[in-house]
N, C-alpha and C positions, 0 to 999 in steps of 0.2 A: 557429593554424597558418597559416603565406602558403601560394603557392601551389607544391603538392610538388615537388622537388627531382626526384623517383624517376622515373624513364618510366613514361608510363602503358604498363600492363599489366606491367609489372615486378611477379614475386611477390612477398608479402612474406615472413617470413623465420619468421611463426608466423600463428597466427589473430588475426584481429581485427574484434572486431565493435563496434555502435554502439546508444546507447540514447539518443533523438532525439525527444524530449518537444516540443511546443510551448505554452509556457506564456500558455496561454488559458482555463486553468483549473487548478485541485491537483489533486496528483499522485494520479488514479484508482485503482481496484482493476486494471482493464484493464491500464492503463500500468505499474503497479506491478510488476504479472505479468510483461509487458513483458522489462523491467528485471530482474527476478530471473532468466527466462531467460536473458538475456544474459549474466549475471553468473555464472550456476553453468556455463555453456557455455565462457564467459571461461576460469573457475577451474579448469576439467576437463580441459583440454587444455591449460593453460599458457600463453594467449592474453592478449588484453588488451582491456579494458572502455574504448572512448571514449564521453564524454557529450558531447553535441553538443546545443543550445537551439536550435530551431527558430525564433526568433522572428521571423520577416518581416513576420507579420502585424498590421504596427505599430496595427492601432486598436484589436486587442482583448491585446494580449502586453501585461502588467506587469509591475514589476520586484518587485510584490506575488505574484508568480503564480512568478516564475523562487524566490523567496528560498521557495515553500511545495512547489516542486517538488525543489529541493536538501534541505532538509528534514526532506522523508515516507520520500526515499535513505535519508538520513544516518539517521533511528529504524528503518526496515526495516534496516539493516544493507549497503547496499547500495555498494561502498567503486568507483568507479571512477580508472581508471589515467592515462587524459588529458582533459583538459578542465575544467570545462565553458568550450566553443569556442561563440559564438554567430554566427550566420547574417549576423546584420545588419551585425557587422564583416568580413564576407567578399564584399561584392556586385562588387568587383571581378574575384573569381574564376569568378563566375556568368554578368558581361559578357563576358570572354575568351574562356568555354565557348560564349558564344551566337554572338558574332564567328565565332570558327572555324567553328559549325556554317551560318552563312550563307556562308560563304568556300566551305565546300567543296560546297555548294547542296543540305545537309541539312535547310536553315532557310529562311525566306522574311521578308521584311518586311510587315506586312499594316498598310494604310492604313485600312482599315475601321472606323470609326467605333460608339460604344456603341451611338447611335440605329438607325443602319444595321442592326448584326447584331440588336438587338431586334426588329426590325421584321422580318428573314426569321426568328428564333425565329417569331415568333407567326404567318408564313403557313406553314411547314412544318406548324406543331404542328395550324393547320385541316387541311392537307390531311392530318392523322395520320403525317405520317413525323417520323420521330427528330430533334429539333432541333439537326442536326449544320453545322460549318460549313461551308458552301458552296463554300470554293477560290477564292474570288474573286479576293482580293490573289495566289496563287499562279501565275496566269494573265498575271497582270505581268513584260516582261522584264525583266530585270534592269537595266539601264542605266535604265529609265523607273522604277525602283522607288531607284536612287540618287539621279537628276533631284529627284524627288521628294520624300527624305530631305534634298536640299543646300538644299530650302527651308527646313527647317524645320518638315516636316509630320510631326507626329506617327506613329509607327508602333511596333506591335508585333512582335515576332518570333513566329513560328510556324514547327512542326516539320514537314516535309513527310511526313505517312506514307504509306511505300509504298503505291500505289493497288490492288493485287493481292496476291493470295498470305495469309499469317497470321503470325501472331509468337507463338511460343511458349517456354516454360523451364520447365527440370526444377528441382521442389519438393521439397525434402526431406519434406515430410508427406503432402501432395495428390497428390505424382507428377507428369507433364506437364501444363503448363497450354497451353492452347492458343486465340489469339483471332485471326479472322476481321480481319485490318487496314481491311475496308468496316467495323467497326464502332468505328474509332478514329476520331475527327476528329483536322486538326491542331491540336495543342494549341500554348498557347500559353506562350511560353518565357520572354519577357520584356515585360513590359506597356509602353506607352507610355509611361509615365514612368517608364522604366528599369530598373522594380522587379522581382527571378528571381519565378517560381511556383513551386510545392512542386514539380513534378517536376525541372525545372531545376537547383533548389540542393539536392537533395538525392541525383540526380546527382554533378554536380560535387564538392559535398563528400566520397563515398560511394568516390569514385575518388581524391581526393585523400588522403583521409584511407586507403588503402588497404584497404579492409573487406572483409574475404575472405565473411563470414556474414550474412546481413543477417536475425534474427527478430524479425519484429511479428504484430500481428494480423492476422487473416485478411480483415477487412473492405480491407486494402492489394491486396489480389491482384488487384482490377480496375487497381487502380495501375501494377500490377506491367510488364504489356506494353511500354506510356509508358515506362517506364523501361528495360526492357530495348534496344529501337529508340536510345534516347539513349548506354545504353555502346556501344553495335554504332555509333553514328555516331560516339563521338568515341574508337572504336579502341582501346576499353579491352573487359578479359576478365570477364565478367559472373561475380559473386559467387553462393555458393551462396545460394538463398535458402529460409527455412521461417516458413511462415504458421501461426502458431498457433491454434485454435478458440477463438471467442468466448464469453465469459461472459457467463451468462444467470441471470436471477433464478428464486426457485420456479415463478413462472407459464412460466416455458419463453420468455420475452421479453427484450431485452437488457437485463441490467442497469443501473438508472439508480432516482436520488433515491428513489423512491417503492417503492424496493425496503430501504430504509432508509441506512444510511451507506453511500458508494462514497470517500470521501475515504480516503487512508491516515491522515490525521493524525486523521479521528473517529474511527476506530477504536483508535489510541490514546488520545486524552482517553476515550473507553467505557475502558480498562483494559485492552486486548491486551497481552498482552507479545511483543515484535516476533518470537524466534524463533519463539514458536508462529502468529503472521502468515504467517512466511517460510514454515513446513514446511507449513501449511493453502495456502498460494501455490500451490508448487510441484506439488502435487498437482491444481489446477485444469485439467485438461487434460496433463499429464504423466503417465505410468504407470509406475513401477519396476519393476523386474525380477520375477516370482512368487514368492512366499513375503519381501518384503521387509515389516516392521510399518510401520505408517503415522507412527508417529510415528519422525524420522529429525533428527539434530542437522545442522548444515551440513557436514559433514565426511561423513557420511553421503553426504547430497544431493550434493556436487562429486563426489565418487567415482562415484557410482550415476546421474550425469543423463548424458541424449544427445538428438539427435535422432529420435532413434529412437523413444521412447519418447513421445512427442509424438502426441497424439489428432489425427483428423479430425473426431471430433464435438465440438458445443459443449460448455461446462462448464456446470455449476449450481452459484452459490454457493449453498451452506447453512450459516448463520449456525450454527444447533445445531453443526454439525460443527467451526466455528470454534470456540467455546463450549467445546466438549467439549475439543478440541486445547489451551486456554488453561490450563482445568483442569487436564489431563495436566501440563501445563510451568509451572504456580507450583510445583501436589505435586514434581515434580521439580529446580526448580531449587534451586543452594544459595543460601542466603539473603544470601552475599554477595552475588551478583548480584544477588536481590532488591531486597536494601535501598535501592541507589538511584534502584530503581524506585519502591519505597513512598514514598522521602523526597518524588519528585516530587508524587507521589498527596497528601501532608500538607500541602505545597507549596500545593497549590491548594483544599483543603480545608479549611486555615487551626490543622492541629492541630503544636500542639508536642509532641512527648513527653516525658513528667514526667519521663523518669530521662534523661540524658546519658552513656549507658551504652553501647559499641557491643556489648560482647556479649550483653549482656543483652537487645539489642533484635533479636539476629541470633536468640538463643536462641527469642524470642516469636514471632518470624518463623517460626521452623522448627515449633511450637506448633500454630500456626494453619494454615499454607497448606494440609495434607490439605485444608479446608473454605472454601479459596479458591475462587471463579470467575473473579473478574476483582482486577485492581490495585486496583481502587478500594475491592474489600472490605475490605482494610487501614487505609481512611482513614473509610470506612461502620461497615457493622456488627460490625468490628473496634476501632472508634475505643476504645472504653472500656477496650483493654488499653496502651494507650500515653499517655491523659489523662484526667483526671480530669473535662474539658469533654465532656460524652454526652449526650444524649438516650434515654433509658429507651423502651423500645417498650410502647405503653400496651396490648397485649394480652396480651402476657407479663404484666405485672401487674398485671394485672384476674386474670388465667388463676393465676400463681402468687404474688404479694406481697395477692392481697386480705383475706386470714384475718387477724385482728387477733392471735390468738396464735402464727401463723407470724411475722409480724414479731416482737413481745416475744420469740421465743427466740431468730431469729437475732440480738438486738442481744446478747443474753444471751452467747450464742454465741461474738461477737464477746470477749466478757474469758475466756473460754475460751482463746481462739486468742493475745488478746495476754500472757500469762504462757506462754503453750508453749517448752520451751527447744529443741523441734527443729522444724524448720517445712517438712519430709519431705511427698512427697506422700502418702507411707504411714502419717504421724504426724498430716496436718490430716483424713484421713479415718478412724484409729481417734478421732480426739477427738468427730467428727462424731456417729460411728457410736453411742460411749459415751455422748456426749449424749444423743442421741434416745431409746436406752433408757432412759437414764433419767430422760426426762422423759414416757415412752410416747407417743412419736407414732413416725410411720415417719420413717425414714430420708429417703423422698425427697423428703417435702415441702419439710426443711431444704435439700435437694441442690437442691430447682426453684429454690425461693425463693433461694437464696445465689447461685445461678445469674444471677437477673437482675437482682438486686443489686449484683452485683458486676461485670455486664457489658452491662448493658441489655439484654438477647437472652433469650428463652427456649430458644434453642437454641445448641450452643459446645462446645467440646472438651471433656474430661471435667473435671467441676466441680475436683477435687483435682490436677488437672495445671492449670488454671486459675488455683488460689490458690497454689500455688507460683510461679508465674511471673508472677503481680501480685505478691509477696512480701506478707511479714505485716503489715507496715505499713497497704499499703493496703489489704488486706483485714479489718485490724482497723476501718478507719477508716470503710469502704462498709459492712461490716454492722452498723456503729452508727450509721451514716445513712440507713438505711434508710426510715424516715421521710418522709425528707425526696427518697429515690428514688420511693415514690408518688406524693409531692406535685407533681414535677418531671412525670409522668405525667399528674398528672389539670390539670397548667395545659396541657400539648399535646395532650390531649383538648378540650379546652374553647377 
């Protein structure tokens, strides 16, 4: 977008807010959160979602980092209305804003040198005061501070802060924020080689782009001040702002690495299914209304979110609660949705499935997922209901295929079941059941044993809804291989 058309302070005409990532890393849990707030705030009021790439910060911004941060959106579900606008193709509009703010002697030029401020950093910081800048360049008149420009000397721009009084803004979470302006330095607006700083271009873009709502995290609220002084200079109507509470790991610390995955995309490759991400999100510092269940599909969520509803205290991820929410939403989803979830999960797991069947694989799907956790269990410890290519779990058949005459009957078994003319879950477990009488053993030896026979797992949905839903074929054909299912066992043992 150039630079707006609209007068500043012109309202606009619905809400509109921004979700303004800088990609110097993938797209975090934090950020994500972010993001979802914006978007169900977007959606709630009939607003609109800009994304906006912060990248100025040309030595550490990839275009590896912007393509993982569109991404982790696009799998969280996260759909915005304009953009993505990046910073870097807007520095002209950042200059303009700085011009004016020194035109109108909101801004100063400051000739002061890296050496120079380093060197009163380090005698302040002996004498213990705040290593704040000094005012130096702002003591300059102005005529001697263009003198000096027409040579050619390097200079940055600085904001002049008021030397008195305080700067304060009403929070939609926090309430009044309020800072002491002795405790702002002037900050700086545009570096000496031309380049805006975050308060600056995001300023300028924040007013251009008309953003009525501005929610991030709550670690910005030092920010906040800086930025407020900068609409009040360039005679624009300050946005509402709401600072969200930070997430925090079990130890009650900021969340990071060593708390396990903070990336959104690892938690996909773990197996999350995105809405149960989003609705586990949402709830991080969000509160719904009393007596709402926790788990809530999106249409829930847009309806039922505000700000209102928005904590002061930090949040705590807990993975089990994520865990738990992921379970809730395979049991629940329908397996069309699933499915091409799962196909990604075989995708990468390298399993084809034996039958080219689609209902018959939605059917299996629907089978299983009660005893889902994550996605991945479809391509894991699922894998044996889709191919033939499995891994036997060698304690399962140590625990139930070890009896030399539990094997001999299931293969027995096996020409049982292949002459059957109904192949009913009601008909493969009377033949089961008629077996075992009479050949006098119990019933569930054959039931363990055919169990992991037929699925590598000692444990799996009920054996007889099992053999129907591998059909007679393959289960005539795995309990006459049986055999050769130990044997596959004791070469992964060994």
């Amino acid at each position: 977008m150039s630079q707006s058309s609209i007068p500043v302070g012109s309202p606009p005409d619905k809400v509109r807010v921004r979700f303004a990532p800088s990609p110097t890393g993938y797209l975090h849990v934090g950020g994500a959160r972010t993001a979802l707030f914006n978007w169900l705030f977007a959606r709630h009021v009939g607003g609109t979602l800009v994304l906006r790439i912060e990248d100025t910060d040309l030595e550490r911004s990839t275009t590896e980092m912007v393509d993982g941060i569109l991404q982790g959106m696009q799998w969280l579900g996260i759909t915005w209305d304009e953009g993505p606008y990046y910073q870097t193709q807007r520095t002209d509009l950042y200059r303009a804003a700085a011009a004016r703010l020194v035109d109108s002697g909101a801004a100063y030029r400051c000739f002061c040198t890296k050496d120079e401020l380093d060197r009163r950093r380090a005698k302040t910081a002996e004498e213990g005061r705040p290593p704040k800048y000094d005012g130096t360049c702002r003591k300059l008149h102005s005529e001697e501070a263009l003198r000096r420009r027409s040579t050619g000397e390097p200079a940055a721009v600085r904001f002049a802060v008021p030397e008195g009084g305080s700067t304060s803004f009403d929070d939609a979470v926090f309430g009044k924020v309020e800072f002491a302006n002795t405790e702002i330095e002037d900050f700086v607006l545009l570096r000496s080689d031309g380049s805006p700083t975050y308060h600056l271009s995001v300023v300028a873009d924040d007013i251009d782009f008309r953003i009525t709502h501005i929610i991030r995290g709550a670690d910005h609220i030092s920010n906040t001040p800086k930025q407020v002084l900068l609409y009040q200079a360039l005679g624009a109507s300050l946005p509402i702002f709401a600072h969200v509470p930070l997430i925090l790991g079990p130890d009650r610390t900021r969340l990071s690495k060593r708390h396990g995955a903070t990336s959104v995309l690892a938690y996909r490759d773990e197996g999350i299914v995105p809405e149960a991400f989003r609705n586990f999100l949402a709830l991080l510092g969000w509160t719904p209304p009393a007596g709402t269940p926790e788990v809530l599909g999106d249409s829930e969520l847009i309806r039922l979110f505000g700000l209102d509803g928005i904590s002061r205290s930090n949040a705590v991820f807990d993975r089990a609660k994520l865990d738990w929410f992921n379970t809730e939403y395979i049991r629940a989803c329908p397996a069309e949705r699933l499915l091409p979830l799962v196909e990604e999960e075989w995708k990468k797991a390298g399993v084809a499935p034996a039958r080219d069947d689609r209902e018959w694989l939605l059917s299996t799907i629907d089978v299983l997922k009660p005893r889902a956790r994550s996605l991945k269990d479809f391509a894991g410890s699922f894998r044996a209901f889709f191919s033939d290519d499995f891994e036997p779990d060698p304690a399962a058949v140590e625990k139930f295929l070890k009896d030399d005459n539990v094997r001999r009957l299931l293969i027995e078994l096996a020409s049982r079941y292949a002459v059957a003319a109904d192949f009913s879950e009601q008909e493969v477990e009377k033949i089961l059941r008629d077996f075992a009488t009479e050949k006098g053993v119990k019933a569930g030896a054959l039931i363990n044993g055919a169990r992991v026979a037929l699925t590598g797992q000692g444990v799996a949905p009920s054996l007889f809804a099992v053999m129907h839903t591998l059909g007679q074929n393959t289960v005539v054909a795995r309990l006459k291989a049986v055999e050769e299912i130990v044997s596959r066992s004791a070469v992964v043992r060994t």
